[in-house]
Backbone as numpy.savetxt, mean C-alpha at the origin, in Angstrom:
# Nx Ny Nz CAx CAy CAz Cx Cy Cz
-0.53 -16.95 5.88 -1.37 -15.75 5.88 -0.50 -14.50 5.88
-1.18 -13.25 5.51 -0.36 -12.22 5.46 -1.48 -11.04 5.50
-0.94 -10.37 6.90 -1.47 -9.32 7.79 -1.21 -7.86 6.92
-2.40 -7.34 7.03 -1.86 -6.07 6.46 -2.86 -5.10 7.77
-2.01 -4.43 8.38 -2.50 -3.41 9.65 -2.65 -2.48 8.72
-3.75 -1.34 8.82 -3.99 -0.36 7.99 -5.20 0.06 8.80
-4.82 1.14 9.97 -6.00 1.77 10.98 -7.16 2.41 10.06
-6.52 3.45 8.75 -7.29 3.95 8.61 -7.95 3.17 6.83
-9.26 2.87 7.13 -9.79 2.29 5.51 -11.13 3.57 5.44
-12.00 3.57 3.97 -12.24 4.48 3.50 -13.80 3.48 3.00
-14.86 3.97 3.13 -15.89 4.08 1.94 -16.03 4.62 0.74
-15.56 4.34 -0.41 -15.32 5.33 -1.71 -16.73 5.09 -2.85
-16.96 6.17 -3.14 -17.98 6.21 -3.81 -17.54 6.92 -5.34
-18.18 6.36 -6.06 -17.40 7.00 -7.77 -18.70 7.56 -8.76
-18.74 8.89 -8.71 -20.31 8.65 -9.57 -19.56 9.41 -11.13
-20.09 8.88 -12.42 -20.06 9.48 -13.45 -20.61 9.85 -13.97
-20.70 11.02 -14.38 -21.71 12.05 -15.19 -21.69 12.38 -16.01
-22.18 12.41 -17.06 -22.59 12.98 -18.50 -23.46 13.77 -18.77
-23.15 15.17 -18.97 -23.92 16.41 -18.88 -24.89 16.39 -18.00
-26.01 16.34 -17.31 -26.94 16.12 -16.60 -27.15 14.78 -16.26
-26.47 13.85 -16.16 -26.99 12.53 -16.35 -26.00 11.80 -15.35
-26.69 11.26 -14.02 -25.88 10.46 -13.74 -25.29 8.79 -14.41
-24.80 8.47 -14.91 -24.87 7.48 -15.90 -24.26 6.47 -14.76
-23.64 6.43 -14.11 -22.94 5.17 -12.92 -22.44 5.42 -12.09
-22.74 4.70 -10.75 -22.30 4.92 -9.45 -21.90 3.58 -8.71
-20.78 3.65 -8.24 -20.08 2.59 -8.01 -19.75 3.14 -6.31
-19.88 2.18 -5.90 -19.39 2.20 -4.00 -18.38 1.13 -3.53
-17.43 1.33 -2.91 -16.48 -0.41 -2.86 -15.85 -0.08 -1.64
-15.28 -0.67 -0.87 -14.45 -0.04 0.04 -13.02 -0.18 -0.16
-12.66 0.78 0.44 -11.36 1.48 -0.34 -10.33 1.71 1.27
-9.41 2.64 0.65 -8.08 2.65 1.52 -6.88 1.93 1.17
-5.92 1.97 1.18 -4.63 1.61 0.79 -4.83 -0.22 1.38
-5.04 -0.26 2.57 -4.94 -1.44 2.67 -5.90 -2.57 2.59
-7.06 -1.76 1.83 -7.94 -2.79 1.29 -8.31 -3.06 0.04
-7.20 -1.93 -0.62 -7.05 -2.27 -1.71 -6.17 -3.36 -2.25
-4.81 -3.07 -1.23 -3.87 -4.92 -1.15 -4.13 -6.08 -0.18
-5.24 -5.93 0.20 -6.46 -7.25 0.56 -6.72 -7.81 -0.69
-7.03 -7.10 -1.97 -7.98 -7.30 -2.96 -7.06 -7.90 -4.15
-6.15 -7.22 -3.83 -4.91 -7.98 -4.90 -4.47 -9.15 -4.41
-4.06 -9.52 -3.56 -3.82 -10.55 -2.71 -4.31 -11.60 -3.42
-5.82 -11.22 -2.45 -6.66 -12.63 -2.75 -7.28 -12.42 -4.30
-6.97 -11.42 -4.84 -6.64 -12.32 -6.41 -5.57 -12.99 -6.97
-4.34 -13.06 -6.03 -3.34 -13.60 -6.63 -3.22 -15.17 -5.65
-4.39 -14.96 -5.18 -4.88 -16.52 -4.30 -4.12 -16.62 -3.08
-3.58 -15.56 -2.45 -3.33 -15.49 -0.93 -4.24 -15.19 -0.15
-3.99 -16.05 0.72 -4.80 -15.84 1.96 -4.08 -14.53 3.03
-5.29 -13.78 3.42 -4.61 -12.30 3.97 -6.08 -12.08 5.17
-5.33 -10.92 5.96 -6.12 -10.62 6.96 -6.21 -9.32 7.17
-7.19 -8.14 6.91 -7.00 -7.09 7.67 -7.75 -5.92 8.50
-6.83 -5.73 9.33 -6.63 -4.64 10.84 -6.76 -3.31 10.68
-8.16 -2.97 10.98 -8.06 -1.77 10.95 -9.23 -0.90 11.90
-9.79 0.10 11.92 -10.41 1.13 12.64 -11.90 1.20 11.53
-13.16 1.07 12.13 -14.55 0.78 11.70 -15.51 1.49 12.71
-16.53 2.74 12.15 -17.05 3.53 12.89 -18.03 4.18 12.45
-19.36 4.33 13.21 -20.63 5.42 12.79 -21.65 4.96 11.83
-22.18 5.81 11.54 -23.06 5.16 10.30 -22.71 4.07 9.21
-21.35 4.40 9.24 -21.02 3.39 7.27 -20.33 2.35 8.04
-19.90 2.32 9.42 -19.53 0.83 10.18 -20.18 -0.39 9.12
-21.62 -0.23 9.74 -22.38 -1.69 8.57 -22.01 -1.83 6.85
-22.01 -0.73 6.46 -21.86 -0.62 5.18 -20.26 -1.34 4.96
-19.43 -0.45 5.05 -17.86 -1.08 5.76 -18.03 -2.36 5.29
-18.52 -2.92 6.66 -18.63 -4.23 6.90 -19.18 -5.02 5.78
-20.07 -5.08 5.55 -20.94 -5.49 4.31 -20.14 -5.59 3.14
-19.55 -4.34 2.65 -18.77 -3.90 1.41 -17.99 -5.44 1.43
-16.98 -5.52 2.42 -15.53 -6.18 2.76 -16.24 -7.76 2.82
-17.31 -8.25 3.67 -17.55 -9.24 3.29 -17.69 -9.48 1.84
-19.08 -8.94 1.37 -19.08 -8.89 -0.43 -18.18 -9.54 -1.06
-16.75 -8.51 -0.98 -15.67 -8.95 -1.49 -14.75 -10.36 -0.96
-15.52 -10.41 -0.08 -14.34 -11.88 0.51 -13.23 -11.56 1.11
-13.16 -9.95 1.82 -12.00 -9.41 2.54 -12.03 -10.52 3.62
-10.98 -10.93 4.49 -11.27 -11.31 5.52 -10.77 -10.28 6.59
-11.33 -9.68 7.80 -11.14 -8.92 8.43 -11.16 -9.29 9.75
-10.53 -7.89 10.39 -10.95 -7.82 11.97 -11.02 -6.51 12.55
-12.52 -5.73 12.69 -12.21 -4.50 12.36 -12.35 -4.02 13.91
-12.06 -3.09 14.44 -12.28 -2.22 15.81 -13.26 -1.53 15.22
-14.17 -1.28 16.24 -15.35 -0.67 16.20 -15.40 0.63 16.84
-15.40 2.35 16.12 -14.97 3.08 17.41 -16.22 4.04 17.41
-16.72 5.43 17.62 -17.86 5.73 17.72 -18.34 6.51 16.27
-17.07 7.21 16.26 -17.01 7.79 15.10 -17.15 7.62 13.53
-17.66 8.37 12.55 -17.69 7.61 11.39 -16.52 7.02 11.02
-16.06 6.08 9.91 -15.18 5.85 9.20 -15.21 6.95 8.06
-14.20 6.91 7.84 -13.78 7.84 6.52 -14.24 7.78 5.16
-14.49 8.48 4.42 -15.25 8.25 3.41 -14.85 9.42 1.91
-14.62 8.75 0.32 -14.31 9.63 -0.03 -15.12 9.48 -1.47
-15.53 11.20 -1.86 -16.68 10.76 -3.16 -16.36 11.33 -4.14
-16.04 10.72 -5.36 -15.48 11.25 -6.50 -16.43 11.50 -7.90
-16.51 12.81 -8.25 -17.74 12.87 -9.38 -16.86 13.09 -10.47
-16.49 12.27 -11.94 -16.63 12.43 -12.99 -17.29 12.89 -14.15
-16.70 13.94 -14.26 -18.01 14.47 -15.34 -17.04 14.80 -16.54
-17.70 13.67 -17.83 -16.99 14.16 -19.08 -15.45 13.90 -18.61
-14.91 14.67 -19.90 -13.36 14.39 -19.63 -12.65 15.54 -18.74
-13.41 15.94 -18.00 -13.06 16.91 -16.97 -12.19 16.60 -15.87
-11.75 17.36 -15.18 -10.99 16.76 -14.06 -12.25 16.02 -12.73
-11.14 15.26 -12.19 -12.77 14.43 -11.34 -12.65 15.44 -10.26
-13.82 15.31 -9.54 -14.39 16.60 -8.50 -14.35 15.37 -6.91
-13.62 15.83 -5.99 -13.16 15.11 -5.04 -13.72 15.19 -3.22
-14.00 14.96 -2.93 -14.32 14.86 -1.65 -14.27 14.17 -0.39
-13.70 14.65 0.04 -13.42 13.70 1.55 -13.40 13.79 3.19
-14.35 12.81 3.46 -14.40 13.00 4.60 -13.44 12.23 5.76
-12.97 13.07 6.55 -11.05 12.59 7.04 -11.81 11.68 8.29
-10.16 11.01 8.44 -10.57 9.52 9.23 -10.87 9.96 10.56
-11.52 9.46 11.29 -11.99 10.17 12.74 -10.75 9.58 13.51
-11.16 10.69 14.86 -10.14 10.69 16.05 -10.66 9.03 17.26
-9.56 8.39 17.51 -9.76 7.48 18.19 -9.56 7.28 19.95
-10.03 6.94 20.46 -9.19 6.84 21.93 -8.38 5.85 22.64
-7.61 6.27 23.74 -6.32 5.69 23.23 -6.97 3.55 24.04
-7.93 3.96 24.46 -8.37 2.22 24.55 -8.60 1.75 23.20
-9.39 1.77 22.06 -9.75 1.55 21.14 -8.08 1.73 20.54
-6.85 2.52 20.83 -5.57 2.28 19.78 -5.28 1.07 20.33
-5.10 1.20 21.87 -4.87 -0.21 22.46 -5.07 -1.74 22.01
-6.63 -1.44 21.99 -7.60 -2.60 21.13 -6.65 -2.81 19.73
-6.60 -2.02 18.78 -6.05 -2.48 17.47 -4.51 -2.86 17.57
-3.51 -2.04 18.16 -2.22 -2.79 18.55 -2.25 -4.42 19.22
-3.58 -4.46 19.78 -3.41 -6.02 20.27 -3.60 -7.29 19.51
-4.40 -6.36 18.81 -5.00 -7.27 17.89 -3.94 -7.41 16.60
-3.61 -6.18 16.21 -2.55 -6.62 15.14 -1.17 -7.22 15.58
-0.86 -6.99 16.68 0.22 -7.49 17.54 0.02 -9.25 17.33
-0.83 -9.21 17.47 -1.56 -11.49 17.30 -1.39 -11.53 16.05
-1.85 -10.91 14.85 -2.05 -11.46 13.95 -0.75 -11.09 13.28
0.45 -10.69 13.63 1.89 -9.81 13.47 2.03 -11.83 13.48
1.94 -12.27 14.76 2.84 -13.38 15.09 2.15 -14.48 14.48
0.97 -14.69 13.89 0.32 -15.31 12.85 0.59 -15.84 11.74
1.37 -14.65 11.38 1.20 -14.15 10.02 3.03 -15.04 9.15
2.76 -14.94 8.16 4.20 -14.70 6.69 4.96 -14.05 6.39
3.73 -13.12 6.64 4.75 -11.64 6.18 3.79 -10.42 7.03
4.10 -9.05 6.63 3.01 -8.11 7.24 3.40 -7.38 6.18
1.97 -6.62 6.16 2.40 -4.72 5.17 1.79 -4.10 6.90
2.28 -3.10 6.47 2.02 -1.88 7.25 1.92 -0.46 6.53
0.80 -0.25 6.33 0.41 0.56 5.53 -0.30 1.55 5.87
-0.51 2.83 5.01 -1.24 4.04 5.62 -1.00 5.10 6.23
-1.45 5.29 7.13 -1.64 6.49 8.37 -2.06 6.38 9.43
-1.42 7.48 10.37 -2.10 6.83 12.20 -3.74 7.86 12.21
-4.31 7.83 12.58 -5.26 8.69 13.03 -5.02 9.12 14.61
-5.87 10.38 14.80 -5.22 11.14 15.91 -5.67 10.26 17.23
-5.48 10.31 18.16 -5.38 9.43 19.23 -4.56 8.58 19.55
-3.90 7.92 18.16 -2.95 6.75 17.98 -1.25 7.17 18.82
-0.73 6.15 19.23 0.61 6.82 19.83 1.28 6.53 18.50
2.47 7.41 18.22 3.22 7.42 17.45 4.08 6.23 16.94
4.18 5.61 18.34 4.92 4.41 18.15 4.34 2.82 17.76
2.77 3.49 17.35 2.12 1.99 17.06 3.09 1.34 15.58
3.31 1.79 14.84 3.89 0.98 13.60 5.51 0.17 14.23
5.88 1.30 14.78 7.23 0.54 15.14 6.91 -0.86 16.22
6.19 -0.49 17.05 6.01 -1.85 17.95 5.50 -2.61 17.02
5.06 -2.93 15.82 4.50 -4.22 15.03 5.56 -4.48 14.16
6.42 -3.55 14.34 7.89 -3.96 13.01 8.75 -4.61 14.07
8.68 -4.22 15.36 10.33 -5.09 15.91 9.29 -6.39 16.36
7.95 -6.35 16.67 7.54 -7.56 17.26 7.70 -8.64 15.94
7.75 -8.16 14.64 7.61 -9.14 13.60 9.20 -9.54 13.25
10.10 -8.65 13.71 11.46 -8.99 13.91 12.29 -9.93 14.91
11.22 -9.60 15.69 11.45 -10.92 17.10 11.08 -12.01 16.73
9.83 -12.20 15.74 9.60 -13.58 15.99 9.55 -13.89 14.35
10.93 -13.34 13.36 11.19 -13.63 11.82 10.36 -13.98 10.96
9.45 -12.56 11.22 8.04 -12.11 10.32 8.33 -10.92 9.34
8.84 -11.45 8.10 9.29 -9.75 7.10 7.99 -9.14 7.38
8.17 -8.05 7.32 7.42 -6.60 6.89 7.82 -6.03 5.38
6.99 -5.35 5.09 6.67 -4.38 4.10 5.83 -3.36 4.87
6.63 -2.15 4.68 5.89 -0.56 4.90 5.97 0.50 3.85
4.76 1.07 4.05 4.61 1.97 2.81 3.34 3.10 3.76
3.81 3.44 4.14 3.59 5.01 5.44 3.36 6.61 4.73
2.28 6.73 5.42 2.74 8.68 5.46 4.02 9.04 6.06
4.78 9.68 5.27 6.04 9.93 5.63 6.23 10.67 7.04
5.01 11.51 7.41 5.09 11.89 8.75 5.11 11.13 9.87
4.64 10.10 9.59 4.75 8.49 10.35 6.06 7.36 10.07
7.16 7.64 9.30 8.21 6.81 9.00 9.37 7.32 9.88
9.66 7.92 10.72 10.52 7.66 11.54 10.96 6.02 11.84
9.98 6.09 12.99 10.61 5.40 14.36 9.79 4.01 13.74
9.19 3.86 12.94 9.00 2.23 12.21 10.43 1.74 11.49
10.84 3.19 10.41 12.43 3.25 10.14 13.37 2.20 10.81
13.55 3.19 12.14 14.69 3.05 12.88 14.27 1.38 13.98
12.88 0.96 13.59 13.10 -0.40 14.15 13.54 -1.68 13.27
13.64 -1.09 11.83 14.55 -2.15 10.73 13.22 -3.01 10.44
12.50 -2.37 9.35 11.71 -2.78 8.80 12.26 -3.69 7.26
11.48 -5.27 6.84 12.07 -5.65 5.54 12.07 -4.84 4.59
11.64 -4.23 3.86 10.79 -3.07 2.57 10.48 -2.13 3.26
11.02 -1.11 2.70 10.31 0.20 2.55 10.26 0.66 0.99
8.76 1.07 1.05 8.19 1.15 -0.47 7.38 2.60 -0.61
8.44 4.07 -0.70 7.66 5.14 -0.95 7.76 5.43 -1.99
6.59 6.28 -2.23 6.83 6.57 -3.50 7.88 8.15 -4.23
8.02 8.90 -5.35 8.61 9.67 -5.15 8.28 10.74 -4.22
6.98 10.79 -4.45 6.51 12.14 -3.67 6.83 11.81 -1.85
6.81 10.78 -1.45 6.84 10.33 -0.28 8.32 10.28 0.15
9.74 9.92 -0.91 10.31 10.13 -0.38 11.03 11.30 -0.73
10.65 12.24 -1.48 11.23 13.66 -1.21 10.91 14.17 -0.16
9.73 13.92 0.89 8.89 14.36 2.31 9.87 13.46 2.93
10.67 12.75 3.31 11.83 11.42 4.03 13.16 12.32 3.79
13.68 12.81 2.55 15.09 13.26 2.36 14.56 14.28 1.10
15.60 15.35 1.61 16.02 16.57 0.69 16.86 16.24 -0.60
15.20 16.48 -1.57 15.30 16.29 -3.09 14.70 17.17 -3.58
15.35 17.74 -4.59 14.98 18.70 -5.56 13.64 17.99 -6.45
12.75 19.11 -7.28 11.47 18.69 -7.62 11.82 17.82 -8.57
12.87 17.21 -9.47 12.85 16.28 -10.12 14.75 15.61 -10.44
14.56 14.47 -8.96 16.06 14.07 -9.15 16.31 13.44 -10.07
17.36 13.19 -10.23 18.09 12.36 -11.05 17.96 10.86 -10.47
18.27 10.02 -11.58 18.41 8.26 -11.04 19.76 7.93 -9.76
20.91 9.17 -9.82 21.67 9.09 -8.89 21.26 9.46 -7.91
20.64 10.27 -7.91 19.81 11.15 -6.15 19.18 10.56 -5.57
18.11 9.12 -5.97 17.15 8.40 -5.99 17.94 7.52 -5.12
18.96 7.24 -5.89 19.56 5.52 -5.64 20.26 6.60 -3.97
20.59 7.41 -3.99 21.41 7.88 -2.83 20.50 7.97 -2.18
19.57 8.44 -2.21 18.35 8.79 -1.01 17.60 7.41 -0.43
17.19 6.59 -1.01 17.21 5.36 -1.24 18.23 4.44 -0.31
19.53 4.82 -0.15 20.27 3.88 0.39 20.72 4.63 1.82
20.14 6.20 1.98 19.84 6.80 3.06 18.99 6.63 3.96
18.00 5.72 3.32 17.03 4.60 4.24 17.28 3.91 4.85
18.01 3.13 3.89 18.56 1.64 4.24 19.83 2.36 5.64
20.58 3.10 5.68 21.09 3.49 6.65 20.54 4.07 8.14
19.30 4.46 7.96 18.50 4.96 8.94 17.38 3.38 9.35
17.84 2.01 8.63 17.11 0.85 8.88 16.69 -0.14 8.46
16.06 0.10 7.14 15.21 -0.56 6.07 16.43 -1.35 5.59
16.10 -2.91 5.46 16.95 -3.86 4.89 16.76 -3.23 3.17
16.02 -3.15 2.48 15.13 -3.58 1.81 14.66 -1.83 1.35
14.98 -1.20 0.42 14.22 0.37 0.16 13.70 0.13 -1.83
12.12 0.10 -2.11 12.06 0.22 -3.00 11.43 1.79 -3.59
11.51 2.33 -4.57 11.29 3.71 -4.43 10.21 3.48 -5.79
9.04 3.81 -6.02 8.46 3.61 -6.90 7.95 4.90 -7.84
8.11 4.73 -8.78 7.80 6.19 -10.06 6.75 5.88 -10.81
5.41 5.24 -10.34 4.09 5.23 -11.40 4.79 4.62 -12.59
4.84 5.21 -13.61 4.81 4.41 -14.98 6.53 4.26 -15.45
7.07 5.07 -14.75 8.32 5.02 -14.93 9.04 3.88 -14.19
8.67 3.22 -13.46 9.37 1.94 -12.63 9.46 2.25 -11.09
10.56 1.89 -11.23 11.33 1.87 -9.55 12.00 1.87 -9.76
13.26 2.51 -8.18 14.56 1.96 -8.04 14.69 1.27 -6.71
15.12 0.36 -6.84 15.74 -0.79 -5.81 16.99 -0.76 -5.18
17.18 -0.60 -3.78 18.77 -0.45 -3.35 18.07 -1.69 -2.35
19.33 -2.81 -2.04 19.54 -3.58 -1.14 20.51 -4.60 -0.95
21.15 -4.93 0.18 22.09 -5.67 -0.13 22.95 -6.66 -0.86
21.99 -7.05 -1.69 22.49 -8.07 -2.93 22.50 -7.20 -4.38
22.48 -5.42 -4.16 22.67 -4.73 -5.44 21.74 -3.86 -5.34
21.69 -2.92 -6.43 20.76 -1.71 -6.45 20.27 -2.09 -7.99
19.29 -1.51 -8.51 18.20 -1.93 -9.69 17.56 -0.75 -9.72
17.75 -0.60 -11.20 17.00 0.07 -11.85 15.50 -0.56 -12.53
14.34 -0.61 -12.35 13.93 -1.38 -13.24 12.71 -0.46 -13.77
12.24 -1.12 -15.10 11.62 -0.90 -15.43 10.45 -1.41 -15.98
9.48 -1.41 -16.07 7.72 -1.88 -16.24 7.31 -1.93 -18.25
7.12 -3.05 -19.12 6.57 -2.96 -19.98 6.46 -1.51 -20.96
6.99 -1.18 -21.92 6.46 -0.11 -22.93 5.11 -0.09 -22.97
3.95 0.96 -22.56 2.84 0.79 -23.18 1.94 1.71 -22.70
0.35 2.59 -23.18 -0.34 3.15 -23.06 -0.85 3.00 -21.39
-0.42 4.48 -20.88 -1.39 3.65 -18.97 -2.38 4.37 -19.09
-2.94 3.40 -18.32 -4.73 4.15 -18.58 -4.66 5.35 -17.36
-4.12 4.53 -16.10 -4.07 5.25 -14.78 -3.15 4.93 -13.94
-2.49 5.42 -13.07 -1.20 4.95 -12.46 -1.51 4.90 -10.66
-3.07 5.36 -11.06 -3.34 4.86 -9.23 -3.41 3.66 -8.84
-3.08 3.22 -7.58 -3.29 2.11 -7.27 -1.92 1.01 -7.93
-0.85 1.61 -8.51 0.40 0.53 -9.23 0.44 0.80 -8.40
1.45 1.32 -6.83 2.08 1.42 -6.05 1.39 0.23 -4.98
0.18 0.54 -5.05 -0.62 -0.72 -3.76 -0.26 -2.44 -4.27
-0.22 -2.20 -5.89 -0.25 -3.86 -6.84 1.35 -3.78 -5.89
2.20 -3.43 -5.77 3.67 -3.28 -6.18 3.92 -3.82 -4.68
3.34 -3.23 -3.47 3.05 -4.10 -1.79 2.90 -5.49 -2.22
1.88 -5.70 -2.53 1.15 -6.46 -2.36 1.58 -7.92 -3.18
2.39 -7.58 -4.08 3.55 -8.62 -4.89 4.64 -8.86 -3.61
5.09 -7.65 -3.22 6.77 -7.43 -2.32 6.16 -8.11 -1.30
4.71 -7.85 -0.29 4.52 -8.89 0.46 3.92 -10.59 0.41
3.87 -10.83 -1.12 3.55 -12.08 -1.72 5.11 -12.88 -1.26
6.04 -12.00 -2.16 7.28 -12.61 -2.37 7.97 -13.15 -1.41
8.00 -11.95 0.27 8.22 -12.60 1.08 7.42 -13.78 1.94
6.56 -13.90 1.41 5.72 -14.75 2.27 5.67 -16.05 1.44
6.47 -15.99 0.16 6.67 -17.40 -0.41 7.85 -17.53 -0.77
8.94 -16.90 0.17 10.24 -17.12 -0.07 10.92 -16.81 -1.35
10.43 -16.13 -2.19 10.66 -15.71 -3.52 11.92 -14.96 -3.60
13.19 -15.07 -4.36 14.07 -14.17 -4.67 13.69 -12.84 -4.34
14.61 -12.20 -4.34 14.36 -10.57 -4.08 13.97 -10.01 -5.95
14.96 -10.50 -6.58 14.89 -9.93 -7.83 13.51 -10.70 -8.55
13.31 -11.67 -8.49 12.34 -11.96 -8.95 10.59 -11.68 -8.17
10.69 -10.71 -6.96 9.86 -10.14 -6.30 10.00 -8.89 -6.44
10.88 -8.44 -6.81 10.52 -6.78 -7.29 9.76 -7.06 -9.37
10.64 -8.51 -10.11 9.65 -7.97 -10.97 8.28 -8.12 -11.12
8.13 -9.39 -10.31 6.45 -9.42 -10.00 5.73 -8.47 -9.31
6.36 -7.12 -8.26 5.65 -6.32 -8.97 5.61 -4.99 -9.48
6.61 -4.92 -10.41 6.58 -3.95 -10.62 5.39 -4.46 -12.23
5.38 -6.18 -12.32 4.57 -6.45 -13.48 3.19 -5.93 -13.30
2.99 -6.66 -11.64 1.67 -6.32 -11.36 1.28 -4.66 -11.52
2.10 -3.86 -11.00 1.67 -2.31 -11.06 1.59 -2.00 -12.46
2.10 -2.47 -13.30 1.99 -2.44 -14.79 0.73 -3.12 -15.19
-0.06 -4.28 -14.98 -1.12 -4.75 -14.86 -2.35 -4.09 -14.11
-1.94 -3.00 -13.01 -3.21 -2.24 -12.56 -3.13 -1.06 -13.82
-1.84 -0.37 -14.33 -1.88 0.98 -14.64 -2.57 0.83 -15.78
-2.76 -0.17 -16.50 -3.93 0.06 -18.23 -5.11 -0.64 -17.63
-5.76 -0.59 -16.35 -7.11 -0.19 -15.81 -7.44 1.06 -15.89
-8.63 1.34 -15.50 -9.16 2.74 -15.25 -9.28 2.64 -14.01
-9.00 3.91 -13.25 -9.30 3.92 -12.03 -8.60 2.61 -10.76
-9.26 2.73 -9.81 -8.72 1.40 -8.68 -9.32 -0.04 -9.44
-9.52 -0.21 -10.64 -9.89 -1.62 -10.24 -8.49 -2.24 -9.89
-8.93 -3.56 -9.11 -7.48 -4.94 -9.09 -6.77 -5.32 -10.19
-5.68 -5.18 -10.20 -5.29 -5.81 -11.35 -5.11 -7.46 -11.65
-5.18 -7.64 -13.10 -5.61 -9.25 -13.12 -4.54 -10.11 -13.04
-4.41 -10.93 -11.90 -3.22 -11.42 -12.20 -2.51 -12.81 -13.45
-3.27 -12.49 -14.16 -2.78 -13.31 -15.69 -2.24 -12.44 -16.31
-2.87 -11.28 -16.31 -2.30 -9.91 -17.06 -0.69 -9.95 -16.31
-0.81 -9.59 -15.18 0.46 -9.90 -14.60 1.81 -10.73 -14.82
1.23 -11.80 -14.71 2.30 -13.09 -15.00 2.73 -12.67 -16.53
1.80 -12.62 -17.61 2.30 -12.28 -18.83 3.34 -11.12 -19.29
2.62 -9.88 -18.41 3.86 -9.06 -18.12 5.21 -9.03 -17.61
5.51 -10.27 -16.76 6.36 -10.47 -16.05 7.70 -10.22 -17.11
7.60 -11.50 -17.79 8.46 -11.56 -18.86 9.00 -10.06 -19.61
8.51 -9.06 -19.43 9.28 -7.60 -19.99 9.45 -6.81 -19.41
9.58 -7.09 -17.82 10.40 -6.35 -17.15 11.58 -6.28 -17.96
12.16 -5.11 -17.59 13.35 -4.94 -17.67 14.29 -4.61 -15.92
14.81 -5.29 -15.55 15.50 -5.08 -14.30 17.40 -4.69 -15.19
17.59 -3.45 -14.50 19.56 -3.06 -14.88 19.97 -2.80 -13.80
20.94 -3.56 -13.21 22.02 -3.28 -11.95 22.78 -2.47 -12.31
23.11 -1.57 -11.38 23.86 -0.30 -11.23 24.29 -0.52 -10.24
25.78 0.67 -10.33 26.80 0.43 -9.17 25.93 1.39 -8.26
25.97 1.29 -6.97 25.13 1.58 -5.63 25.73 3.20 -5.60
């Protein structure tokens, strides 16, 4: 099994419009880490996830995630859950809305550290994903990275950078930001170079991270870790959308460790898979046949570190 802690998940609603016309409305539940629930168990892993469930859309939540065959364990707190509504109209820009994750107390953080703390020692592998919501102590991510270190459980994290300290500095397997995430981690100009990357990158790995993958949407990744640094790159081809490659790209890195998979042959599965979400529209999952077929054109190039 493979735990993905992720306090804060989302109700997302998608409506599209055509001049006066609502033409489709789609509802799913959403959030970073239920979106690599969804990849997962399309790539036929069994997964579990931990998170914060509240207020009116609690049932809905709930409902949504069964539907899908999430398997969960959610804390129940008073407050709504978070919720975000996106209107499409035409080829316009989409019109966005969101309602932010509620404040928790610190019994109910308690409650979810315990709980993900069990399913930490459960588990294959872990992601740790997301954001804390306010109430949370700072140090909830790091206590689930050294407890999965104590008892030789890789991690994968992929954090609001305002939250990557002290998970950092407890030597997490993967760290997987993206660019924008890690120019907010280390001082980078608005568009580095592949040398600045690979340096900033291995400025991680010095502050902890076995394991630093840095991901660029359609442009690839770069990979620094002890068996070499990698450049790689994702298939030539039309992207429909580049949301949601970064979640496919977890959700492979925590496949790989949880089936003992090479390192190199777990960064190209996924950087295939994120190549397999990006000619979707929007969040759907990407398919993992599409995937596997992609595999084969990665391009992975080692570079000196």
């Amino acid at each position: 099994m493979i735990a993905i802690i992720a306090p804060v998940i989302a109700l997302e609603q998608v409506m599209e419009v055509r001049g006066q016309d609502l033409v489709a409305c789609h509802v799913h539940p959403g959030g970073q880490g239920v979106h690599v629930a969804r990849i997962l168990q399309a790539f036929g892993e069994d997964c579990t996830l931990a998170a914060f469930n509240g207020g009116e859309l609690a049932p809905v939540m709930r409902a949504l995630l069964d539907h899908y065959g999430v398997r969960h364990h959610l804390v129940e707190v008073p407050l709504s859950t978070a919720a975000v509504v996106t209107v499409r109209r035409d080829a316009g820009t989409p019109e966005v809305w969101q309602q932010p994750c509620p404040p928790v107390s610190p019994h109910d953080a308690d409650t979810l550290l315990a709980l993900a703390t069990a399913l930490v020692l459960e588990s294959r592998a872990v992601v740790l994903i997301g954001t804390l919501t306010q109430g949370m102590p700072a140090s909830f991510f790091a206590q689930l990275v050294r407890a999965a270190r104590c008892h030789g459980v890789p991690t994968v994290v992929d954090l609001d950078p305002q939250f990557m300290d002290q998970p950092l500095a407890a030597g997490p397997t993967i760290v997987k930001p993206n660019l924008d995430q890690l120019q907010a981690l280390v001082p980078l100009g608005p568009s580095p170079s592949e040398e600045e990357l690979r340096r900033a990158a291995a400025g991680l790995r010095e502050r902890g991270a076995q394991v630093v993958v840095v991901t660029l949407g359609a442009e690839g990744a770069v990979a620094v870790a002890p068996e070499g640094t990698w450049r790689i790159w994702p298939p030539l081809m039309d992207v429909e959308d580049t949301a949601g490659t970064g979640d496919s790209m977890v959700a492979l890195l925590a496949l790989g460790l949880a089936q003992g998979w090479p390192l190199e042959y777990t960064l190209r599965a996924g950087t295939a898979a994120g190549a397999a979400k990006a000619v979707r529209h929007d969040l759907g999952v990407c398919q993992p046949d599409v995937a596997w077929r992609l595999l084969r054109r990665v391009r992975m190039d080692r570079v000196a570190a």
